[in-house]
C-alpha positions as a Markdown table, in Angstrom:
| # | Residue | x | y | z |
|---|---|---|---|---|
| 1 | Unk | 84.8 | 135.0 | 133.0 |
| 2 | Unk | 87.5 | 133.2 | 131.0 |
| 3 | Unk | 88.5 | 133.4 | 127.4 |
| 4 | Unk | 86.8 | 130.1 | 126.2 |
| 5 | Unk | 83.6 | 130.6 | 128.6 |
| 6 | Unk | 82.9 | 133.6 | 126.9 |
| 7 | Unk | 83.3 | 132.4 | 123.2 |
| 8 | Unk | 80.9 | 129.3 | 124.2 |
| 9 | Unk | 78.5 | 131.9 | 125.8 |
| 10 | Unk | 78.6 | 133.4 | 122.6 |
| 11 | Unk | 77.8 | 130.7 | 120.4 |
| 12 | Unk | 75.0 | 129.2 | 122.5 |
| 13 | Unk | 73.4 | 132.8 | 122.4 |
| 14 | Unk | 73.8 | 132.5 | 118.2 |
| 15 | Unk | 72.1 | 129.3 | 118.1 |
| 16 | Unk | 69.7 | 129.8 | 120.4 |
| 17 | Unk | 68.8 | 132.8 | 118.9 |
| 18 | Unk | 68.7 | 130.9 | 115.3 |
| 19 | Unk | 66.4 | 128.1 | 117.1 |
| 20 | Unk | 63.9 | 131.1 | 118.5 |
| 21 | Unk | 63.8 | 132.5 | 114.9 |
| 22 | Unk | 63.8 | 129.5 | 113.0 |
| 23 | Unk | 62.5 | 126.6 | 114.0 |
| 24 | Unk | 62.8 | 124.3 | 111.5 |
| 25 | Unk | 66.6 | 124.3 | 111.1 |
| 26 | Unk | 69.3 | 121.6 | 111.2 |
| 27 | Unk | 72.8 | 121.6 | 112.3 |
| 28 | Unk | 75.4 | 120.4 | 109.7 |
| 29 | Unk | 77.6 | 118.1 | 111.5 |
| 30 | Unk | 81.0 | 116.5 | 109.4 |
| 31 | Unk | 82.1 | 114.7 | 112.3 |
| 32 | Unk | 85.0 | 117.1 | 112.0 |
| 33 | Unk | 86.8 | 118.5 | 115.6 |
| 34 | Unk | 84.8 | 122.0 | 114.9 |
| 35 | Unk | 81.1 | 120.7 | 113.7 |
| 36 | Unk | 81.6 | 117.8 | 117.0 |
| 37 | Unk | 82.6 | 121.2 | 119.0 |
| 38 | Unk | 79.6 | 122.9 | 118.0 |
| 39 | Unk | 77.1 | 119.9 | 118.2 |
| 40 | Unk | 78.5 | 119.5 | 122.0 |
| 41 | Unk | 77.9 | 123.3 | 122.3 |
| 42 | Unk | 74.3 | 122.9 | 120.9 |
| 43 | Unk | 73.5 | 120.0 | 123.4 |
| 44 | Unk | 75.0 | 122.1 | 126.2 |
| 45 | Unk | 72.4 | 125.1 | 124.8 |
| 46 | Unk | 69.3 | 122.6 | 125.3 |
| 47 | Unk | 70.2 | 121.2 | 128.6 |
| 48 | Unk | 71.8 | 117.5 | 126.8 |
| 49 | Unk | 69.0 | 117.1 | 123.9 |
| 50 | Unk | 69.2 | 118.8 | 120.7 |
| 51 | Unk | 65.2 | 119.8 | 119.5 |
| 52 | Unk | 66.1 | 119.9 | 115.8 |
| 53 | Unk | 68.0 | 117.5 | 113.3 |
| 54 | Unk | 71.6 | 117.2 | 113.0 |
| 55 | Unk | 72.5 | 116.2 | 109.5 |
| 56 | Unk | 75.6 | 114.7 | 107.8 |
| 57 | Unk | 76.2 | 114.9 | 104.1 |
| 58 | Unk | 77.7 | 112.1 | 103.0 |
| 59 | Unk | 79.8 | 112.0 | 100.4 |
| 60 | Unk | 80.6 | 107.5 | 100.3 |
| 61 | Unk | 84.4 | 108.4 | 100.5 |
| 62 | Unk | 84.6 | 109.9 | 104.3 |
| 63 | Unk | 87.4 | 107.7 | 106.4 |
| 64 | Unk | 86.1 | 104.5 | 107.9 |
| 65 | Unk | 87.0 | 106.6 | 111.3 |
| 66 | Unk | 84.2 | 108.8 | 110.7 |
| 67 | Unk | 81.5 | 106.5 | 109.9 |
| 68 | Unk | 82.3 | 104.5 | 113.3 |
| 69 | Unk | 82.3 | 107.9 | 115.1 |
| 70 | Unk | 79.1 | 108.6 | 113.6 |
| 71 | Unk | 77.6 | 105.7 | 114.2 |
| 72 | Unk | 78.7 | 105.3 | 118.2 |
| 73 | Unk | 77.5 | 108.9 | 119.2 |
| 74 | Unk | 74.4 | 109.0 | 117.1 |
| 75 | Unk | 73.4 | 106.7 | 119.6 |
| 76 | Unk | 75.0 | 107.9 | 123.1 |
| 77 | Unk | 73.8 | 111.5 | 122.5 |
| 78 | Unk | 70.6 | 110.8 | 121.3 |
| 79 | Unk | 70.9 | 112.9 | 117.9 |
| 80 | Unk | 67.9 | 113.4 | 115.6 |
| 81 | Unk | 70.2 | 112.3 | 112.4 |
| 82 | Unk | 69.1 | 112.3 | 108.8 |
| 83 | Unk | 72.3 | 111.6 | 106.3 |
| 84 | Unk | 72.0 | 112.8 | 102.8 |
| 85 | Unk | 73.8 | 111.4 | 99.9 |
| 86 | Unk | 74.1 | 112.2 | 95.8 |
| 87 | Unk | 73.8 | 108.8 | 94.6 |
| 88 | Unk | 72.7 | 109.5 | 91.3 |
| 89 | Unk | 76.2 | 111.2 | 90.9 |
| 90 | Unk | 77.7 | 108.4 | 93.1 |
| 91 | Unk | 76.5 | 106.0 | 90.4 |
| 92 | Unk | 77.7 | 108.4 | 87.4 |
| 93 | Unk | 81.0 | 107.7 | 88.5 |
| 94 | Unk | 81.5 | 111.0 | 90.2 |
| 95 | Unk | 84.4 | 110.5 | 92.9 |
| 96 | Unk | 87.3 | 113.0 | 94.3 |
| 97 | Unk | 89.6 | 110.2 | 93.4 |
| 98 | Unk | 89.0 | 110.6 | 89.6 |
| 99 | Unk | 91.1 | 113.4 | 89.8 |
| 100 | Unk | 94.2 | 111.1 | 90.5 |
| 101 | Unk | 93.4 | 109.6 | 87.2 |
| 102 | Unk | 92.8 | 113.0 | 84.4 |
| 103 | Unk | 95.1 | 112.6 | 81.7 |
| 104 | Unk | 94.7 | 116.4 | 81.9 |
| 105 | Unk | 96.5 | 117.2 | 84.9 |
| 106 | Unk | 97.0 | 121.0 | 84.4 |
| 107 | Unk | 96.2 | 123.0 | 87.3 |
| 108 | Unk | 93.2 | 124.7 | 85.7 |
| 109 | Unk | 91.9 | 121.2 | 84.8 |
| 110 | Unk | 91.9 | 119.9 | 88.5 |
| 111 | Unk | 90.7 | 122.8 | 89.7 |
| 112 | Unk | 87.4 | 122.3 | 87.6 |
| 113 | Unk | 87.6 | 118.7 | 88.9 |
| 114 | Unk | 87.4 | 119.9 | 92.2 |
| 115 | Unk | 84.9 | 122.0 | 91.8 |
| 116 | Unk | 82.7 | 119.2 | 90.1 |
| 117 | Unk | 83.4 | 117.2 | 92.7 |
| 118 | Unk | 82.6 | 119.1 | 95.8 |
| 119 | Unk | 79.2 | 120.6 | 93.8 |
| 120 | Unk | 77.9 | 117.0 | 93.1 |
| 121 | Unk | 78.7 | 115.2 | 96.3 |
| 122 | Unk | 78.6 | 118.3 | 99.3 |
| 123 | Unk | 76.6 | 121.0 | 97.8 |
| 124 | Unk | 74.0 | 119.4 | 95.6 |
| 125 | Unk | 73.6 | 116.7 | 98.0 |
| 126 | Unk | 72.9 | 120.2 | 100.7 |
| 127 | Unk | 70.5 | 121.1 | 98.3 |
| 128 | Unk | 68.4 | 118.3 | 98.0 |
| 129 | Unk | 68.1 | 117.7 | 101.5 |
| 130 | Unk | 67.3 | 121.9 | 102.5 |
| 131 | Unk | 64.5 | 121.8 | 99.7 |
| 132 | Unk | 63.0 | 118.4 | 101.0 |
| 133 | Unk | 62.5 | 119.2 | 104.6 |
| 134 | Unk | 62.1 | 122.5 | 103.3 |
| 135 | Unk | 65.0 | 123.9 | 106.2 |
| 136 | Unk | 64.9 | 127.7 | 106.6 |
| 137 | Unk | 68.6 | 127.9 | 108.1 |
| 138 | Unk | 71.4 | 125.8 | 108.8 |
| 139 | Unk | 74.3 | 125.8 | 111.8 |
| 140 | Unk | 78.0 | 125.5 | 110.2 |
| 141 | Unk | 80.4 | 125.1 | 112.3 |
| 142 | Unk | 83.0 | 127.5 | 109.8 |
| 143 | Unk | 85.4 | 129.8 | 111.1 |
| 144 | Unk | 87.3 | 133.2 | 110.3 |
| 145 | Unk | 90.5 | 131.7 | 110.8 |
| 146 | Unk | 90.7 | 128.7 | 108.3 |
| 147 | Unk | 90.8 | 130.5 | 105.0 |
| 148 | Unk | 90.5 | 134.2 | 103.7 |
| 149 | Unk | 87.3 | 133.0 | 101.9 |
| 150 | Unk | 85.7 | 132.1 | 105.3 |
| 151 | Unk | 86.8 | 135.2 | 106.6 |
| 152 | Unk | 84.1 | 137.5 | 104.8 |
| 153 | Unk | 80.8 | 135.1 | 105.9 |
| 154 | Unk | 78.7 | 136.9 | 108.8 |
| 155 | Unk | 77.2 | 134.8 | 111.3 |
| 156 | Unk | 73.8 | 134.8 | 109.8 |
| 157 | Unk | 74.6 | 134.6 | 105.9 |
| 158 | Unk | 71.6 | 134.7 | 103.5 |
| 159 | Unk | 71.6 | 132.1 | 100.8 |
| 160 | Unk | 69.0 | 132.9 | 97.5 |
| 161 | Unk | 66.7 | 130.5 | 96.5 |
| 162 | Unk | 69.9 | 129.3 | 93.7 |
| 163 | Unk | 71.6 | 128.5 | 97.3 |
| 164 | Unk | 74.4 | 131.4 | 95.9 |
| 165 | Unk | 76.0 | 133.6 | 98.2 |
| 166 | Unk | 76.6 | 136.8 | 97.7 |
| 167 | Unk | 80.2 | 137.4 | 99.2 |
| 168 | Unk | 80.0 | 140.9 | 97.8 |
| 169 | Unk | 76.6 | 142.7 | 99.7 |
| 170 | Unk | 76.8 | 140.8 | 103.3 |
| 171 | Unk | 74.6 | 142.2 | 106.2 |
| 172 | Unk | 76.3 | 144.1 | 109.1 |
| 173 | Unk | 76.2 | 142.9 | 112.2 |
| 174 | Unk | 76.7 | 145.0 | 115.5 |
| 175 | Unk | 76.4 | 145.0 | 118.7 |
| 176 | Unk | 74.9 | 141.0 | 118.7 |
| 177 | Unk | 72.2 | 142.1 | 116.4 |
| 178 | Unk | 71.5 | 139.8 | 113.7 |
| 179 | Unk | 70.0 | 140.4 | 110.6 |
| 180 | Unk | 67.8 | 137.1 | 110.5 |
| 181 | Unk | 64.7 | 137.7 | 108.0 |
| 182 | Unk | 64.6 | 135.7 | 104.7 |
| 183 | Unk | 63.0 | 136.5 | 101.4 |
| 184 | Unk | 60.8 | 133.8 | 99.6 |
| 185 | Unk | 63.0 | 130.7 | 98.7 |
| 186 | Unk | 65.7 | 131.9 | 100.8 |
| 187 | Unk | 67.8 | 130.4 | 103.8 |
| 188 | Unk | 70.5 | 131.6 | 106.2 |
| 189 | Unk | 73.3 | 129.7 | 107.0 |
| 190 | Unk | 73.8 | 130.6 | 110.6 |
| 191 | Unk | 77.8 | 130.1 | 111.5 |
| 192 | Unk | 78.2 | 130.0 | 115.5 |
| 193 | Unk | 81.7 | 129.3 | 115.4 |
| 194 | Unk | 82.6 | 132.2 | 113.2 |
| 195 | Unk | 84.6 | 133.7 | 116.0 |
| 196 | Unk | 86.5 | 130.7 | 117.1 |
| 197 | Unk | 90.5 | 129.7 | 116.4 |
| 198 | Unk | 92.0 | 126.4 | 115.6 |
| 199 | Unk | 93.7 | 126.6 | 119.3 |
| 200 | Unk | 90.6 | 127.9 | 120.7 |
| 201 | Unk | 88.8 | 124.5 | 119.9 |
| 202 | Unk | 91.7 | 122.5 | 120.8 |
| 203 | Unk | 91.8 | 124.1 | 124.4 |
| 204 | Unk | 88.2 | 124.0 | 124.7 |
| 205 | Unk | 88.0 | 120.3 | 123.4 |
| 206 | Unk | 90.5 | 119.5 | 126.1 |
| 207 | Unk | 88.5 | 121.4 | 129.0 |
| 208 | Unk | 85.6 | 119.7 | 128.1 |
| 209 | Unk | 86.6 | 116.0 | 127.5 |
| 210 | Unk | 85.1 | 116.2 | 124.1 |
| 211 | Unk | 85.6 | 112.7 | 121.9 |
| 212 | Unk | 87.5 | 113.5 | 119.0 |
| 213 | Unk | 88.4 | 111.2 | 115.5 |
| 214 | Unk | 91.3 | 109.3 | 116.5 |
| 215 | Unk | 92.7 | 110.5 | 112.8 |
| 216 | Unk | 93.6 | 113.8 | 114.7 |
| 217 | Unk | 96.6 | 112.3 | 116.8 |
| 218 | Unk | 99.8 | 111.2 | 115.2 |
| 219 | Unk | 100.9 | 107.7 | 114.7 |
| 220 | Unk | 104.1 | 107.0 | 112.7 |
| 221 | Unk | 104.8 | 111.2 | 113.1 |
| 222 | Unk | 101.8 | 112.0 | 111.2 |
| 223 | Unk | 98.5 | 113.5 | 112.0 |
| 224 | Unk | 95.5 | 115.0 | 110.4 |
| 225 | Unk | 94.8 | 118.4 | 111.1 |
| 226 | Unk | 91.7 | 118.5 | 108.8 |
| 227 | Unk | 89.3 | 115.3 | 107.3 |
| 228 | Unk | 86.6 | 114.9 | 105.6 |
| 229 | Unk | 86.6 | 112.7 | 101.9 |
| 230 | Unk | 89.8 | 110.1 | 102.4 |
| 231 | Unk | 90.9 | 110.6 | 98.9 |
| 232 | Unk | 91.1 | 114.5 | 99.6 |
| 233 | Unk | 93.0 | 115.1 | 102.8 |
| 234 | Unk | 96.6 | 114.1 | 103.4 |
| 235 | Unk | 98.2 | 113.8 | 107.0 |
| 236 | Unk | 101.0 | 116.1 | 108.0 |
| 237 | Unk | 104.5 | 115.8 | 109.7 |
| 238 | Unk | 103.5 | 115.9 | 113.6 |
| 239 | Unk | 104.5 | 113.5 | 116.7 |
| 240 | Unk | 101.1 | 115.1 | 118.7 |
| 241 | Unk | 99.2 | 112.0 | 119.7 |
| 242 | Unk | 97.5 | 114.0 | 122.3 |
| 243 | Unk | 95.4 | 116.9 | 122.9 |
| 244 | Unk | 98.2 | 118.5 | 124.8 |
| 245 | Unk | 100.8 | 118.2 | 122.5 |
| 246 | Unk | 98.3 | 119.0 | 119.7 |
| 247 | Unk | 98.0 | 122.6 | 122.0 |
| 248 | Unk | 101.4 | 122.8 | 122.4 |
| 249 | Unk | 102.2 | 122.2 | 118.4 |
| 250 | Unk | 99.4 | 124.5 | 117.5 |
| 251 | Unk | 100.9 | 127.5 | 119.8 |
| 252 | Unk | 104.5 | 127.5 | 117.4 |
| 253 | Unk | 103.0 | 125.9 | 113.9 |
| 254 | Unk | 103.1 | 128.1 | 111.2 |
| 255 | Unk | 101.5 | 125.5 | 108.7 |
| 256 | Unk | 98.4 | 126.3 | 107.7 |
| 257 | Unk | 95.7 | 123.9 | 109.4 |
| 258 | Unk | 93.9 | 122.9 | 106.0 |
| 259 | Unk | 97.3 | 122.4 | 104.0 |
| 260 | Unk | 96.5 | 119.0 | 104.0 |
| 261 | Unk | 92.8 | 119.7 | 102.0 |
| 262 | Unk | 92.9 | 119.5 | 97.9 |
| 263 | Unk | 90.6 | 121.7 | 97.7 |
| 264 | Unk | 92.2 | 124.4 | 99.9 |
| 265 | Unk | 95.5 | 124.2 | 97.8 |
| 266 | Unk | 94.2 | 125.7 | 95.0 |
| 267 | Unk | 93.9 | 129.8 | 94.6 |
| 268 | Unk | 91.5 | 131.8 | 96.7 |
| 269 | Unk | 89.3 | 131.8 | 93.8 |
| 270 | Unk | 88.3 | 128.4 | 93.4 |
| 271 | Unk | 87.4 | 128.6 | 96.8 |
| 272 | Unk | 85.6 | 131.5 | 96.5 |
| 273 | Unk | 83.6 | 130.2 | 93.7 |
| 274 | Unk | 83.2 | 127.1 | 95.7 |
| 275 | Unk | 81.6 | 128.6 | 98.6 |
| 276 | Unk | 79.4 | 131.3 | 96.1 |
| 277 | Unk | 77.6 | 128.1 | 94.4 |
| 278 | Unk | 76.7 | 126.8 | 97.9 |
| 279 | Unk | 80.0 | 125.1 | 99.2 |
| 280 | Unk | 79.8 | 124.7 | 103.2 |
């Protein structure tokens, strides 16, 4: 059995598995190249039809790219979508572009700015939408390789009922066995992807024909290698306007894949922090 044959068996036996345990769960899907991975993996787990919700948190400042790619393949695969929104923090002027305009612009201050701003429009707007439909886990589509933070989470990752994770007392897991109970007001986030690489989901994207963001190839020699809010991500230098050159950059890059991400420039702290309040 190949390389990628047997990290897709893998995650289609994690999410299975979560589906067995938990029924009501959702799958968090960005639109990003590794959540689209996963969702194709998830439909390839239930023979083409996902039996659960898929769910994007919307924060009203993703690219115009994304909405359109929502929008399309919502419809041609048949998804069960709900989208969730803050818009009482939307309306309270809350927006990863008011960062631009601190007259503080230390980098303590932006970093709280950051943090502000990801709590209010990502993980609060998680947390209203877990306690309404009263979710007991949740598929992420994370992995080990993108940040040191990342790096700690298990594949099933109990949140408390605060939605706080405790980085510092994580479950062991061996052998495929998954420690998957939950205590009252609890939820796991389940991470199926965990084991995956950037290059992995590039090669696996391109053996599978799975549609991607056209923001990932280059035009003008730039590219992004990571999106999500427009006023948060930057393109970098890059003349891959394919999937095979996108391999073949990937295989000699030594720039980290979320260099282009605000909140991934700051310390491992903030994104520890980040991710211990709830932070996908």
């Amino acid at each position: 059995m190949d390389h990628l044959t047997n990290l897709e068996n893998k995650s289609i036996y994690i999410i299975r598995e979560a589906y067995a345990r938990f029924k009501n769960i959702s799958l968090l899907w960005s639109i990003g190249k590794d959540s689209t991975t996963m969702l194709w993996i998830a439909r390839k787990a239930f023979f083409g039809k996902i039996p659960f919700k898929v769910m994007h948190i919307d924060t009203s400042f993703k690219f115009k790219e994304i909405y359109e790619f929502r929008e399309r393949y919502e419809k041609e695969w048949g998804l069960d979508l709900t989208v969730s929104r803050n818009d009482a923090a939307i309306k309270r002027g809350m927006s990863p572009a008011g960062e631009k305009n601190r007259e503080d612009s230390s980098e303590s201050a932006l970093s709280e700015t950051k943090l502000a701003c990801c709590t209010a429009l990502k993980t609060d707007a998680l947390k209203d939408a877990l306690q309404e439909a009263r979710y007991k886990a949740l598929l992420l589509a994370i992995r080990r390789d993108e940040h040191g933070i990342r790096a700690k989470e298990r594949y099933f990752s109990p949140r408390n009922e605060d939605f706080r994770w405790n980085y510092q007392d994580q479950p062991a897991e061996l052998w495929d066995l998954y420690r998957a109970r939950t205590d009252a007001g609890q939820h796991l986030r389940i991470h199926p992807m965990l084991h995956w690489t950037e290059l992995d989901i590039w090669r696996y994207i391109q053996r599978e024909k799975i549609p991607m963001v056209d923001l990932y190839f280059a035009k003008n020699g730039k590219r992004f290698r990571s999106i999500g809010c427009e006023t948060c991500c930057a393109p970098v230098e890059s003349n891959a306007d394919s999937i095979k050159k996108i391999i073949r950059e990937l295989e000699t890059t030594t720039v980290s894949e979320r260099s282009g991400r605000a909140q991934d420039k700051e310390d491992a702290y903030t994104m520890q922090k980040l991710r211990s309040l709830g932070y996908m």
